[in-house]
C-alpha positions in Angstrom: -3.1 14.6 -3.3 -0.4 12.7 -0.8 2.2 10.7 -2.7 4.2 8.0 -1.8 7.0 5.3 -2.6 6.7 1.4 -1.4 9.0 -1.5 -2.0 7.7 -4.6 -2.8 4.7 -3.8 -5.0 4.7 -6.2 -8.3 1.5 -6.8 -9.6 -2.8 -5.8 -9.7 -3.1 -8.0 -7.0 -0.7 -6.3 -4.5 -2.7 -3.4 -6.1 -6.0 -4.5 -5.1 -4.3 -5.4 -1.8 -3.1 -1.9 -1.4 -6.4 -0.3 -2.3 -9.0 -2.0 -0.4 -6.6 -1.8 2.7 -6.4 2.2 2.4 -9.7 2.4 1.9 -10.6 1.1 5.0 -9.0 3.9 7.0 -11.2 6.8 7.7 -10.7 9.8 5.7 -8.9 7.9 2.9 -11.2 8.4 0.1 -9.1 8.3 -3.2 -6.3 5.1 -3.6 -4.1 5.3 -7.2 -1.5 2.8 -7.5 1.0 3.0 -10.1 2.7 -0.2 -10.6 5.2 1.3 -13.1 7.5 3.5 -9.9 5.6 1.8 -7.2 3.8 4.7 -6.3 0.8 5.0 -4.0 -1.7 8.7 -4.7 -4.1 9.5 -2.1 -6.6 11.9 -1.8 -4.7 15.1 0.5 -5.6 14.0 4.2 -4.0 15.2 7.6 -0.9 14.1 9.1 -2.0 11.7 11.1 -4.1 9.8 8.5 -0.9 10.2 6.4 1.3 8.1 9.2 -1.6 5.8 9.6 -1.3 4.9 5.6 2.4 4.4 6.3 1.8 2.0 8.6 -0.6 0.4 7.0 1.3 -0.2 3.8 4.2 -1.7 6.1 1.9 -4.0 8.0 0.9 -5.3 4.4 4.4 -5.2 3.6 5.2 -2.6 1.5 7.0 -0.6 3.3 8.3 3.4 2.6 11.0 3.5 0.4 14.1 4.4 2.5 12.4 2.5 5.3 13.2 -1.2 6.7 12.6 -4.2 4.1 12.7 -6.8 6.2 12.2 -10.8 5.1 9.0 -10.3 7.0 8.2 -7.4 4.9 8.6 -9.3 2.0 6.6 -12.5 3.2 3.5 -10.4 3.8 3.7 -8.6 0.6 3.5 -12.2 -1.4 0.9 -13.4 0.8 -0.8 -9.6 0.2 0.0 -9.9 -3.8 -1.9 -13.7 -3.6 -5.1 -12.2 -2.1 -5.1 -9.1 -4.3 -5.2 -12.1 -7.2 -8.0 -13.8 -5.8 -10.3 -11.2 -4.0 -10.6 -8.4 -7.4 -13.7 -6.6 -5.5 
């Protein structure tokens, strides 16, 4: 398993955010979110994948912790957290 820290995450429905967005990156097979240290568990994948996941979670807007946290960051992770509410597939 990969591990790794994001800012911004607050509730299930940055959560569901997170998952389905993972998810949808081939070879990403296993998404665990841990609300309680803002932690993000995948399944063990390559490198590459790995950065892709990084990136991903940024785009979103939960970014690395250590990394930027831009107002922009923290605009998409609302809007991400309001979808997450709505869309609980």
């Amino acid at each position: 398993m990969k591990k790794i820290n994001i800012l911004n995450l607050k509730c299930n429905g940055c959560a569901n955010t997170i998952k389905k967005g993972l998810s949808s990156i081939d070879g990403v097979e296993h998404v665990d979110v841990a609300l309680e240290n803002s932690e993000i568990t995948i399944n063990d994948v390559s490198d590459d994948v790995f950065t892709q996941v990084k990136e991903k979670l940024s785009k979103m807007g939960y970014p690395e912790v250590g990394d930027a946290n831009s107002m922009l960051h923290k605009a998409k992770s609302i809007v991400s957290c309001a979808s997450g509410k709505l869309d609980k597939n």
